[in-house]
C-alpha positions as CSV (number, residue, x, y, z in Angstrom):
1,X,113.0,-9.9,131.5
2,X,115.3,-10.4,128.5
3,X,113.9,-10.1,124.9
4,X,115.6,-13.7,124.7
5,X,112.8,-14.6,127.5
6,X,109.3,-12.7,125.2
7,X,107.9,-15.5,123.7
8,X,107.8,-14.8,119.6
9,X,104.5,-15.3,117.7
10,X,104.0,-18.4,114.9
11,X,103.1,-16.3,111.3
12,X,100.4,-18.1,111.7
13,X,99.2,-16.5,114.8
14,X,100.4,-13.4,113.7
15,X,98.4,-13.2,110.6
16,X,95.3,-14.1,112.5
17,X,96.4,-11.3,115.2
18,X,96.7,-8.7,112.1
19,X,93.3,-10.2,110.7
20,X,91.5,-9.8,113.8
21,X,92.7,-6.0,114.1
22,X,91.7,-4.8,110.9
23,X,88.1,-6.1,111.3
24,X,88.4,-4.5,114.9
25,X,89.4,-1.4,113.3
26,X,86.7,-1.8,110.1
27,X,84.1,-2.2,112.7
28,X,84.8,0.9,114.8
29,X,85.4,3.0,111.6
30,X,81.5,2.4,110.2
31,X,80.5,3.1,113.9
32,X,82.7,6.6,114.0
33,X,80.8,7.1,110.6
34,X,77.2,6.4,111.8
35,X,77.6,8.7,115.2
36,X,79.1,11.7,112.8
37,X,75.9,11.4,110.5
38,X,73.3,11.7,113.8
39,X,71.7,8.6,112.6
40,X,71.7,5.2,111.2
41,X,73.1,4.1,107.8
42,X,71.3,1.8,106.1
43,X,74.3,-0.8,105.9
44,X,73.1,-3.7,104.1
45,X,75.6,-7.0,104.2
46,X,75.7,-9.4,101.4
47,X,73.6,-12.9,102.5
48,X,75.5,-15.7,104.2
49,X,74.0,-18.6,103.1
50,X,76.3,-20.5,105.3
51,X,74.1,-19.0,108.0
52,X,71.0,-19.1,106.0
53,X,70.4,-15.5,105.6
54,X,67.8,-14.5,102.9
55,X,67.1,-10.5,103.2
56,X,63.3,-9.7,103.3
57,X,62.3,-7.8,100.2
58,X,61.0,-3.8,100.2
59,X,57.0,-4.6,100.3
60,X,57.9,-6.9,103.4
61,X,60.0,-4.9,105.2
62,X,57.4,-2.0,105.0
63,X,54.8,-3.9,105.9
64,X,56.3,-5.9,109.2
65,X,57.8,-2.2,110.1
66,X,54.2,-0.7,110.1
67,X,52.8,-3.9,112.5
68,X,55.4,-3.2,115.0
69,X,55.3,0.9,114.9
70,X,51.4,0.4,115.5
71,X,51.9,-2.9,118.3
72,X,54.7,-0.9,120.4
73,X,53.6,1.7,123.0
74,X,56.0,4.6,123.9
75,X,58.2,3.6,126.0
76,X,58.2,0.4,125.1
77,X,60.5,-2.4,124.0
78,X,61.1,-4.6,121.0
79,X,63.3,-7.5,120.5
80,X,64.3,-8.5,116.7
81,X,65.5,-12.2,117.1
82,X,67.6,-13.4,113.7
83,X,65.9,-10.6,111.6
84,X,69.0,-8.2,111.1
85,X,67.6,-6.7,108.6
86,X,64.7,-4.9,110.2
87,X,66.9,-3.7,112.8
88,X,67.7,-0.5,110.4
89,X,64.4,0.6,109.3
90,X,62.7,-0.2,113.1
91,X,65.4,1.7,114.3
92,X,64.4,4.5,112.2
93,X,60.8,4.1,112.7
94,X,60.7,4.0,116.8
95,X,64.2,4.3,117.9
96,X,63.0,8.4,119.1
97,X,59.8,6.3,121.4
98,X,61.3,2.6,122.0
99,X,64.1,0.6,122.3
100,X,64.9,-1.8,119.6
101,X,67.3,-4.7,120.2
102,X,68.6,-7.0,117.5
103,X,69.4,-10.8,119.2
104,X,72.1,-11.5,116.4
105,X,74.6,-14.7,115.4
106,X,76.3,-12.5,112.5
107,X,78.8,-10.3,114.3
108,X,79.0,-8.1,111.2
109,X,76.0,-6.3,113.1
110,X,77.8,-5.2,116.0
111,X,78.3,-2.0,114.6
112,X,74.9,-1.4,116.2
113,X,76.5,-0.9,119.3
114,X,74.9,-1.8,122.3
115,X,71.7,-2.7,120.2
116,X,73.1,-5.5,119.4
117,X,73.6,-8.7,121.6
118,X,75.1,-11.6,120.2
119,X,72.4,-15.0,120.1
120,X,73.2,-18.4,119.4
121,X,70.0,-20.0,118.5
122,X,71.5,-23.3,120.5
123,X,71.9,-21.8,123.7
124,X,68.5,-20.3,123.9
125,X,68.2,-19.2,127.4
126,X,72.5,-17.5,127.2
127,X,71.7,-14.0,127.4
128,X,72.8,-11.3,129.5
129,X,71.2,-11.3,132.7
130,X,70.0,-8.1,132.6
131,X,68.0,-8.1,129.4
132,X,64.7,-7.5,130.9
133,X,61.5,-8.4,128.9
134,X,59.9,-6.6,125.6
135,X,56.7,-6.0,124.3
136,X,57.2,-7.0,121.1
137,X,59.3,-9.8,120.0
138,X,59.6,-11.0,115.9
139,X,61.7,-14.0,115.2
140,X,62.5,-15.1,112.2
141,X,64.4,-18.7,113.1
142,X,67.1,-19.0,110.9
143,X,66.9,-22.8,109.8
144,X,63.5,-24.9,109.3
145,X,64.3,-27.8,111.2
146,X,62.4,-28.8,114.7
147,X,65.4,-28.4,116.7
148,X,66.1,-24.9,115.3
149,X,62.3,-23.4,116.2
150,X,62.2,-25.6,119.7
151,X,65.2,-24.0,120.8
152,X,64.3,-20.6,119.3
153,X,60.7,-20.9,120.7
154,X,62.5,-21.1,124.3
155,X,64.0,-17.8,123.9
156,X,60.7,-16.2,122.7
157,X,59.0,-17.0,126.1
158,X,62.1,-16.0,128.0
159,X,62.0,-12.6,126.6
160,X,58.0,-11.5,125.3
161,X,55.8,-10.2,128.3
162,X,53.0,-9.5,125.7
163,X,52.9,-9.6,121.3
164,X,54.7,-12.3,119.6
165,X,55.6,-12.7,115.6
166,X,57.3,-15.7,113.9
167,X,57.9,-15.3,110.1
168,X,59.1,-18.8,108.9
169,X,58.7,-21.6,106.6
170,X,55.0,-23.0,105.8
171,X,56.5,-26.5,106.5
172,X,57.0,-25.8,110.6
173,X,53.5,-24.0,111.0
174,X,52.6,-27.1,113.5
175,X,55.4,-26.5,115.4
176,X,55.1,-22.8,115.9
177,X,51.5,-23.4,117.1
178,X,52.0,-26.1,119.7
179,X,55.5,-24.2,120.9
180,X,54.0,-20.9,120.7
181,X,50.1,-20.9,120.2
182,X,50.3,-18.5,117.6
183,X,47.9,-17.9,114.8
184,X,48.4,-17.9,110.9
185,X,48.2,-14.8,109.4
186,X,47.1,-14.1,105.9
187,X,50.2,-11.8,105.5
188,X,53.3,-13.7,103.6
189,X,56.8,-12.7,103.6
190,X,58.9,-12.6,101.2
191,X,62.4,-12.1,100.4
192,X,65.2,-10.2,98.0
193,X,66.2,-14.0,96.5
194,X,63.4,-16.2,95.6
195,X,63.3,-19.0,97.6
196,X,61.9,-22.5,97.4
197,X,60.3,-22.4,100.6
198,X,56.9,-20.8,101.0
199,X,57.1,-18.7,103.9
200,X,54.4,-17.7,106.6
201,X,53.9,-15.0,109.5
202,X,52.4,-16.4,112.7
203,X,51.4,-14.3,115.7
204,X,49.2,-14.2,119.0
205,X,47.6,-11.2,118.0
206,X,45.5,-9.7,115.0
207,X,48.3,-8.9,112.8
208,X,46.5,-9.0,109.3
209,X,44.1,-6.3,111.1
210,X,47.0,-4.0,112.5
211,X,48.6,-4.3,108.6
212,X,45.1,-3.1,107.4
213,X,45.2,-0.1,109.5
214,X,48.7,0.8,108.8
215,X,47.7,0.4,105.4
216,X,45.2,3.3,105.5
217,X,47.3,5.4,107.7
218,X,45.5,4.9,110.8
219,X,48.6,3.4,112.9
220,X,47.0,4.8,116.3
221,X,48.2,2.1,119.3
């Protein structure tokens, strides 16, 4: 072939092409990074409130950390469904006993490797086809609207074989129970950015009793 014949990239396209690399590139350099340190970084990315992200605060994050150490068995699995922000500490927590998996729409998380698998709340049931069951799935939906925890709810019973824990607004606690048939718990979450919205944790088990007993270091399964 002639070079006359190679077709020639619009600046356009080639920008994008150059763009595209240098993320490629930023992602595999912060995954070099966290194999050479022998464990995970906590990498924390700033909200997108485009995707309504809101980052649990510290108190939370303990606490819903403790409820699944103490809920998963060895050997078990755990699914985090729009939480990205647990993945991290979870990680650290049970990664050594179970496997943790973080059902994302932010691609900035990929740099958990195969942890990671990419979830679009509106194609609930679009996973790969291989994924199995867990023991534990939390969800935290990333919009309060019906449509948003119907479609969510349909991926929760695709994937839990057991425990179940929703964290979202007050406002869609009917919807969670008819979906889902889980129970309020007394435990709130709360987040980094005070927001608007009270929030609630729902689950078909005794979470607010598990939370106690993680609370006074008896977190025996």
């Amino acid at each position: 072939m002639e070079d006359d014949d190679v077709p020639a990239l619009s600046a356009e396209t080639f920008a994008a092409l150059q763009e595209f690399y240098v993320e490629q590139q930023k992602r595999e350099q912060i995954i070099t990074e966290l194999d050479s340190a022998g464990k995970l970084k906590n990498i924390m990315f700033d909200e997108n409130w485009q995707l309504s992200q809101f980052w649990y605060d510290e108190r939370t994050i303990e606490a819903l950390v403790g409820v699944i150490d103490a809920s998963v068995p060895d050997g078990g699995r755990v699914a985090l469904i729009s939480c990205p922000t647990l993945f991290v500490p979870v990680k650290e927590r049970i990664g050594n006993r179970a496997n943790v998996s973080l059902l994302e729409f932010d691609t900035r998380f990929e740099v958990h490797g195969p942890d990671f698998i990419f979830y679009d709340y509106n194609y609930p049931e679009k996973l790969p086809q291989d994924i199995g069951q867990y023991d534990l799935v939390v969800a935290d939906p990333p919009f309060l609207s019906e449509e948003c925890i119907t479609k969510t709810s349909q991926t929760i019973r695709f994937l839990a074989k057991n425990k179940i824990v929703v964290c979202t607004g007050a406002i869609m606690k009917d919807h969670v129970e008819k979906l889902l048939a889980l129970q309020l718990c007394t435990f709130q979450p709360h987040h980094k950015n005070n927001l608007a919205n009270e929030f609630s944790c729902y689950a078909n088990f005794d979470f607010d009793s598990v939370l106690l007993l993680t609370k006074s270091g008896d977190n025996s399964r």
